[in-house]
SEGU-521387 format. One line per 3 residues: number of its first residue (from 1); their letters; for each residue y, x, z of N, C-alpha, C, O. Coordinates in steps of 0.02 Angstrom, whole numbers, plus 50000, padded with zeros to 5 digits. Example, Ala and Ser with C-alpha at 12.3 -4.5 7.8 and 13.67 -1.06 7.14 Angstrom:
BEGIN
1) AS) 49716/50660/50390/49775/50615/50390/49835/50660/50390/49834/50712/50423 | 49888/50642/50354/49947/50684/50357/50002/50645/50394/50057/50670/50402
REM end
This chain:
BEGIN
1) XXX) 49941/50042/50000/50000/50000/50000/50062/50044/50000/50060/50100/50025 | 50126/50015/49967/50175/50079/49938/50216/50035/49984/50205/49974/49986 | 50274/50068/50030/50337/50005/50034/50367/50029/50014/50358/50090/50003
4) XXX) 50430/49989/49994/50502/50023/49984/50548/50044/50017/50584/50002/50045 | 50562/50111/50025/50609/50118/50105/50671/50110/50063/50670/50132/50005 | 50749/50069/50098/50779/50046/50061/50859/50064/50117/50914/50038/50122
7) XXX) 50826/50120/50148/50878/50148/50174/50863/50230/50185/50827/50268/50152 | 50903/50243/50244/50860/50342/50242/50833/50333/50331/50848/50303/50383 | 50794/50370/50310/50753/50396/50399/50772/50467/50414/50759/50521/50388
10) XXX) 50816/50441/50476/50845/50499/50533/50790/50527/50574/50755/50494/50612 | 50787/50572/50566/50741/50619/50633/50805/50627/50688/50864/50632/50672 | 50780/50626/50749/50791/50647/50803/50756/50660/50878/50698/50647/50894
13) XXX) 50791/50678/50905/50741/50673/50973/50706/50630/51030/50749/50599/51060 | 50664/50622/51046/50616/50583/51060/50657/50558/51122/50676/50601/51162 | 50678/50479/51137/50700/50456/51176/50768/50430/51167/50791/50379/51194
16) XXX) 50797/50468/51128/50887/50451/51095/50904/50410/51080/50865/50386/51039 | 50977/50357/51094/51013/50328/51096/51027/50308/51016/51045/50350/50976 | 51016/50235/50998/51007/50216/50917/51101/50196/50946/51115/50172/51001
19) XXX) 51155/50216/50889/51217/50182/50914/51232/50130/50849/51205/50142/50795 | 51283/50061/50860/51282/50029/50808/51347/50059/50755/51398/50069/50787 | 51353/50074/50687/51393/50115/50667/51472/50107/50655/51514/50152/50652
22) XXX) 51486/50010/50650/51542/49984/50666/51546/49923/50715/51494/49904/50741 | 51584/49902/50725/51585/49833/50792/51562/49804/50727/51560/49818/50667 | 51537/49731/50791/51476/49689/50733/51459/49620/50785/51468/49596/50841
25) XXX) 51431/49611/50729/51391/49531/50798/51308/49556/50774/51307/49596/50728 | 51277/49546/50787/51191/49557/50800/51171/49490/50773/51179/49438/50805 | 51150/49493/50722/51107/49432/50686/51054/49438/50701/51032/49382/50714
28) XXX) 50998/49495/50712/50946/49501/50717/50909/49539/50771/50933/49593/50787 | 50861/49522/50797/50839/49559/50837/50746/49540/50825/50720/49484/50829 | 50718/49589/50813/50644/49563/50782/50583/49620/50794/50597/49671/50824
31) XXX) 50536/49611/50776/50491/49667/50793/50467/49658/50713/50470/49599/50699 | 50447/49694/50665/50413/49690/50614/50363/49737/50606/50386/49794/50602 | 50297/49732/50603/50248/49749/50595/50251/49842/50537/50250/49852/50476
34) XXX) 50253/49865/50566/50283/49956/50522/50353/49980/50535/50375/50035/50519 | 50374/49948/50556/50450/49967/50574/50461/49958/50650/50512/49985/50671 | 50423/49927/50696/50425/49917/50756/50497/49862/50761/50517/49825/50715
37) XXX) 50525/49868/50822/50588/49857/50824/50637/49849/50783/50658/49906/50770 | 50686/49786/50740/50742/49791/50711/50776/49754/50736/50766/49702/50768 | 50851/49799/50712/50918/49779/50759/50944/49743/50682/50924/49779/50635
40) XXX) 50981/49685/50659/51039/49674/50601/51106/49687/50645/51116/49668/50703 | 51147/49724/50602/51238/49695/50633/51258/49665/50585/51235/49687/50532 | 51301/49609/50578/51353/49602/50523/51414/49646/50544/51420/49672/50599
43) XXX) 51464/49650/50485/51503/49676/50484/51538/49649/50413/51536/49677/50358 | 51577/49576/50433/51585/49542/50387/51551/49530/50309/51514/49482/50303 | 51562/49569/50259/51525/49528/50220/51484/49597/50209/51470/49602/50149
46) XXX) 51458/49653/50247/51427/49714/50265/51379/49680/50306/51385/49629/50340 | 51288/49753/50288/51263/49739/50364/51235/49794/50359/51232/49830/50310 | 51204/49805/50431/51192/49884/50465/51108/49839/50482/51100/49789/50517
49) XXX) 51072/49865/50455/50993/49875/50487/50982/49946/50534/51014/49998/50524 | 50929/49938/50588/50929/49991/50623/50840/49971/50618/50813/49922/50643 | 50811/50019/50581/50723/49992/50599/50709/50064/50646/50745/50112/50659
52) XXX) 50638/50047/50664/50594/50112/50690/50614/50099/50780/50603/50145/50820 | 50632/50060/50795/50662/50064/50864/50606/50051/50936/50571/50001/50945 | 50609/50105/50974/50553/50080/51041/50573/50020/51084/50534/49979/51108
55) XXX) 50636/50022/51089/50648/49966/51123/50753/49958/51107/50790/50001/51084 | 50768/49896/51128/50835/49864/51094/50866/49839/51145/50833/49800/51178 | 50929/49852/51165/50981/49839/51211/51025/49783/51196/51059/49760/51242
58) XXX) 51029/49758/51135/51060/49703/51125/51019/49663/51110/50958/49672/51109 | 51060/49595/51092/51022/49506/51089/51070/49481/51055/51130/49491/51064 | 51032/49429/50995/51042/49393/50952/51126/49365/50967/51125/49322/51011
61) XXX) 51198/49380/50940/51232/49333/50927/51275/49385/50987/51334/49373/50999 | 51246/49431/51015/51311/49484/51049/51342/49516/51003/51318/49542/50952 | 51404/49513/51025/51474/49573/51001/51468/49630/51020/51473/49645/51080
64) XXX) 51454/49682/50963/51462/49747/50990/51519/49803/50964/51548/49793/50910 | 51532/49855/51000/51563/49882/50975/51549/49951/50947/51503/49980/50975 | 51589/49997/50881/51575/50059/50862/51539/50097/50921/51563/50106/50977
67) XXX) 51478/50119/50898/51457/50188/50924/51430/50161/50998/51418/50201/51043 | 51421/50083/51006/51389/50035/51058/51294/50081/51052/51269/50097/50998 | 51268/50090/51101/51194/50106/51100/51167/50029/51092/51181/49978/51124
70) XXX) 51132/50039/51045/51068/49967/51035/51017/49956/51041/50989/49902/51044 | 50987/50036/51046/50920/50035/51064/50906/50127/51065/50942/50174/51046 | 50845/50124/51093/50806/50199/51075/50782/50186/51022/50782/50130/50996
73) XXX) 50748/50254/50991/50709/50290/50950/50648/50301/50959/50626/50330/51009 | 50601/50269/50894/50540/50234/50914/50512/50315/50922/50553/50354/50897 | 50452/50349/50950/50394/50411/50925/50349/50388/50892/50340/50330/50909
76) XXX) 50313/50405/50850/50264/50388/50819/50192/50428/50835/50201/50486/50854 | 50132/50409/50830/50102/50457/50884/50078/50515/50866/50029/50541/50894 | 50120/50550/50803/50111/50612/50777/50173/50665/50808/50183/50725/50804
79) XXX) 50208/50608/50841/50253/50651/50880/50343/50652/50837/50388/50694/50844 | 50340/50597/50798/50395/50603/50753/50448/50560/50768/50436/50500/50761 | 50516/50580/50790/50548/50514/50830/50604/50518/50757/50631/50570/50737
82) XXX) 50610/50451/50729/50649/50445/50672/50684/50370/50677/50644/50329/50700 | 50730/50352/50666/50772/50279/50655/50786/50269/50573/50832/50300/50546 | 50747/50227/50539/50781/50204/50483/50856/50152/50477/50860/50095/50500
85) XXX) 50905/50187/50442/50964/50147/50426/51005/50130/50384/51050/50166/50363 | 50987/50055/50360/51016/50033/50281/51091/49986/50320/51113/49965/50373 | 51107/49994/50232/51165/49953/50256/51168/49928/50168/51165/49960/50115
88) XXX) 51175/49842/50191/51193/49786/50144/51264/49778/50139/51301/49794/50186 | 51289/49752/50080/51353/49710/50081/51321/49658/50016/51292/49668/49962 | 51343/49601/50054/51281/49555/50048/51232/49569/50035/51200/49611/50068
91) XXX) 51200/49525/49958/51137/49570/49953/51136/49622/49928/51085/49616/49894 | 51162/49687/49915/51168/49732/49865/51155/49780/49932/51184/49783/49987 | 51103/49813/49908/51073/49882/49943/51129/49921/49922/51152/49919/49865
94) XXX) 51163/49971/49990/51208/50036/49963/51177/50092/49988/51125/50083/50020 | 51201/50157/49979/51177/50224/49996/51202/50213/50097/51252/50197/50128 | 51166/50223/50106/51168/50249/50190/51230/50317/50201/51281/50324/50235
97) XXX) 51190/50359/50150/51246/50443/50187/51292/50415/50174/51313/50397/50229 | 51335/50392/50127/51405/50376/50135/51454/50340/50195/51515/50330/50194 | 51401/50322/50249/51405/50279/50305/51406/50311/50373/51433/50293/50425
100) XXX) 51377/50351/50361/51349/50383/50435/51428/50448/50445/51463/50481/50407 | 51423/50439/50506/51474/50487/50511/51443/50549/50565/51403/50542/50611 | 51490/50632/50535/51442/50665/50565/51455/50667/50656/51499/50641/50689
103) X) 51390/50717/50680/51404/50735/50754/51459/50759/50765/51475/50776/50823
REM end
């Protein structure tokens, strides 16, 4: 089975703070079967997916703000702690790097 990853996967360190990338309201909060944990933000007619997550600090229909923590960073049991993160404006898939801002 092939999926389509339709954003980019961040490596980082095992336990780390997923942050949301602009203020937002939380449409989603879900578990999906390969992705574990997903966070949605809107961001008006924008949205921020956060997959791969161990566990999620926000709930459906909260206001958050830039650089708000939403969750940890799932491990996988090869030892790989990574967060996938797309971002929609509506439906139109865009590039992620252009989004992320650095450390």
């Amino acid at each position: 089975m092939v999926v389509e990853n339709r954003g980019i996967d961040i490596q980082t360190s095992a336990g780390e703070q997923v942050r949301a990338i602009f203020d937002g309201k939380v449409l989603t909060v879900a578990n999906v079967p390969g992705m574990n944990n997903i966070v949605m933000i809107q961001h008006g007619e924008y949205f921020t997916v956060y997959a791969k997550l161990r566990g999620v600090s926000v709930s459906e229909g909260q206001i958050v703000k830039m650089r708000q923590p939403i969750g940890t960073v799932y491990t996988d049991p090869d030892g790989t702690s990574e967060v996938q993160f797309q971002v929609w404006r509506n439906s139109a898939n865009l590039n992620p790097e252009n989004w992320i801002g650095r450390r």
